[in-house]
C-alpha positions as CSV (number, residue, x, y, z in Angstrom):
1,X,111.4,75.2,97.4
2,X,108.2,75.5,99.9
3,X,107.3,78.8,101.9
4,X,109.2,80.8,104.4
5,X,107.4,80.8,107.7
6,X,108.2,83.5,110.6
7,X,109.2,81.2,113.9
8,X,107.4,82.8,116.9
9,X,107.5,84.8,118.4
10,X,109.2,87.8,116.3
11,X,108.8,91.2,115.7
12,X,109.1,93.5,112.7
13,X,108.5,97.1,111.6
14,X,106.3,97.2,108.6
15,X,106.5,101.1,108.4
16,X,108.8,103.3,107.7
17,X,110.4,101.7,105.1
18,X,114.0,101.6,104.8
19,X,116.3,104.8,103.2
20,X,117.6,103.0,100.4
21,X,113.5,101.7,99.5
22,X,111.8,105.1,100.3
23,X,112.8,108.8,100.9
24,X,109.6,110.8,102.8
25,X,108.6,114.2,102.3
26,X,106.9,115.3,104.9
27,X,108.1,115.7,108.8
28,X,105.0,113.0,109.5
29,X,105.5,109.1,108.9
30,X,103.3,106.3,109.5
31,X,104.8,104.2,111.6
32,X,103.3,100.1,111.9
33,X,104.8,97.1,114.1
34,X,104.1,93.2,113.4
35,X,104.7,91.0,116.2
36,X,103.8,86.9,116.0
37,X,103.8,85.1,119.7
38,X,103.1,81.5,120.2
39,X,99.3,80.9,120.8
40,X,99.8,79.7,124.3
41,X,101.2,83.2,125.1
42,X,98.5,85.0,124.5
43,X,95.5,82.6,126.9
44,X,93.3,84.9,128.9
45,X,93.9,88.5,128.6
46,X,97.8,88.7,127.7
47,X,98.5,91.4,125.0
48,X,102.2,91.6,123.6
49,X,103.7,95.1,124.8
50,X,105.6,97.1,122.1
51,X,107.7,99.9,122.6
52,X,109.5,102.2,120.0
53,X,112.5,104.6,120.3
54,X,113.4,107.1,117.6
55,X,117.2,108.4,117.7
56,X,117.8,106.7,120.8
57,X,115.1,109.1,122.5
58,X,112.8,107.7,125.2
59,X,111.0,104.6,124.7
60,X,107.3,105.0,124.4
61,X,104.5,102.2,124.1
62,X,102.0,101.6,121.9
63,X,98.7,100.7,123.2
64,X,96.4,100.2,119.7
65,X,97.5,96.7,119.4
66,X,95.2,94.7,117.2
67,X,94.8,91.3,116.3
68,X,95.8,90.8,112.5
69,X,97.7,88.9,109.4
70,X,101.2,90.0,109.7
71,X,103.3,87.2,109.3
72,X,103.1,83.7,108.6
73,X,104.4,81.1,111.0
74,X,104.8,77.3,110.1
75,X,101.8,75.0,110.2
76,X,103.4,73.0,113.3
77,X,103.5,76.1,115.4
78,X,100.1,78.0,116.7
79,X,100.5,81.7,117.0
80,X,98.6,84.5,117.4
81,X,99.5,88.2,115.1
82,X,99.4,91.8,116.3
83,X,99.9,94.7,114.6
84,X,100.7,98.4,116.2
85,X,100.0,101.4,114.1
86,X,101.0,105.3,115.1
87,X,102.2,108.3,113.3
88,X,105.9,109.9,113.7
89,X,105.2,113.4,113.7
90,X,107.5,116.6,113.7
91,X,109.9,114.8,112.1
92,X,113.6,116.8,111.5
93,X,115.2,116.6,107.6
94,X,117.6,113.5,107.7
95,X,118.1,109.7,108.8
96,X,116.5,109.0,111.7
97,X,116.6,105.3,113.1
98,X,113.7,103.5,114.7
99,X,113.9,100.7,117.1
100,X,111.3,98.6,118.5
101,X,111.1,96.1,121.4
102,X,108.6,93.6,123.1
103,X,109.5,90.3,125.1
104,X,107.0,87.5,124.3
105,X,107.7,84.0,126.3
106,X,110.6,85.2,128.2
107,X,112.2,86.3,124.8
108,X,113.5,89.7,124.2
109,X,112.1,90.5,120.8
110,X,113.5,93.9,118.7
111,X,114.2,95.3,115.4
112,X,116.2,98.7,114.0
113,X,115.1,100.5,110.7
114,X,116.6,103.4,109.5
115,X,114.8,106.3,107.1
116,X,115.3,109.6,105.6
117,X,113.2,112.5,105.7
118,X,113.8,115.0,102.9
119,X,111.1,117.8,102.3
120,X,112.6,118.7,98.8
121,X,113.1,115.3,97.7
122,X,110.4,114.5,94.4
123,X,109.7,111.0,93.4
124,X,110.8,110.2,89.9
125,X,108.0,110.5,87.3
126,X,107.5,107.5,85.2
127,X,106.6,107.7,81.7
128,X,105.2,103.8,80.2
129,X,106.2,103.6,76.4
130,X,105.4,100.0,76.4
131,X,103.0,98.3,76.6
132,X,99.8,100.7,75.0
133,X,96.3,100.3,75.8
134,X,96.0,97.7,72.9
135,X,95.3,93.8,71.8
136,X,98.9,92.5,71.8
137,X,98.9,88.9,69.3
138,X,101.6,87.7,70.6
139,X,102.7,86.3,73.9
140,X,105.8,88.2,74.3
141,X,105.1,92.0,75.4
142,X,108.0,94.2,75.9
143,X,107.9,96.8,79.0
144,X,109.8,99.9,78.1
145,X,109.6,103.1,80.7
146,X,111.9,106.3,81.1
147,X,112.1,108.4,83.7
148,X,113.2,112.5,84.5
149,X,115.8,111.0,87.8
150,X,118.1,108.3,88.4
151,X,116.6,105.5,90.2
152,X,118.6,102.6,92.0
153,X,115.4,99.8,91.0
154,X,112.1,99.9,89.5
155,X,109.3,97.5,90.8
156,X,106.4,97.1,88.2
157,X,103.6,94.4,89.4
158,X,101.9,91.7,87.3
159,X,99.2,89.7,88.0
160,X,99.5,91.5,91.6
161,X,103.0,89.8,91.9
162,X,106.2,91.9,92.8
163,X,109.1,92.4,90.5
164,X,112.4,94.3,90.7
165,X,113.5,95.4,87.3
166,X,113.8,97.3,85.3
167,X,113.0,97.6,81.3
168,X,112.0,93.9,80.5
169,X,109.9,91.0,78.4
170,X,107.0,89.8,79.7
171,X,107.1,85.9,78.0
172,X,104.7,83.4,77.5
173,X,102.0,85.4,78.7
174,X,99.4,83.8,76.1
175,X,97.4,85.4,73.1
């Protein structure tokens, strides 16, 4: 199975991330857009427009677009990638929901993300047993952890790839 390209142009919110991924603490969020357009959109001086409402409020625009690697389109399409970074501040305890908006090539682009704020909420503390700081000789290593809360998922990262699971066996990786 090859890649998964993005088919310009589309938008997406990159930040906040979603209730059931992340629970914030503090009334302040970052808050970061991605939008891809065709190449032959943005010719001259054109800048995608983004605009974000929170809780159905007032839409307001960001301005600090910036070129950058957001998403990747197919080889057969040329596109051009923005991304739009702010701060959600004064943030109320509870779900909030973000939308966001742009139109690129006559094309009404949007997406909807909700999050939870919760200012006594504590991230679970993670405790490795396994593996130690040691010289494993054999190519199976065992990844045990516990934990002081219930958690839905774990992600652990090898070799700076993502994994969702939890205790597990790390095969074949070579002695």
């Amino acid at each position: 199975m090859g890649p998964t390209y993005a088919e310009a142009p589309t938008i997406g919110i990159l930040s906040p991330n979603p209730s059931y991924d992340r629970c914030y603490s503090n009334a302040s969020v970052p808050l970061k857009i991605g939008i891809l357009v065709l190449e032959t959109s943005v010719e001259g001086s054109y800048t995608p427009q983004i605009y974000y409402s929170l809780d159905n409020g007032n839409n307001i625009s960001l301005t600090n677009l910036a070129k950058g690697d957001w998403a990747k389109a197919s080889p057969l399409q040329s596109t051009e990638s923005f991304i739009a970074s702010s701060t959600l501040s004064n943030l109320t305890e509870g779900n909030h929901t973000l939308r966001v908006y742009s139109i690129s090539d006559g094309k009404e682009l949007s997406d909807e993300r909700t999050f939870m704020v919760d200012s006594s909420y504590k991230n679970p503390e993670l405790i490795l047993i396994s593996p130690k700081k040691l010289v494993y000789t054999t190519g199976d290593v065992q990844l045990i952890f516990s934990t002081n809360k219930a958690f839905k998922h774990a992600r652990y990262i090898l070799d700076y790839l993502w994994t969702l699971r939890g205790h597990t066996l790390f095969p074949s990786m070579g002695t």
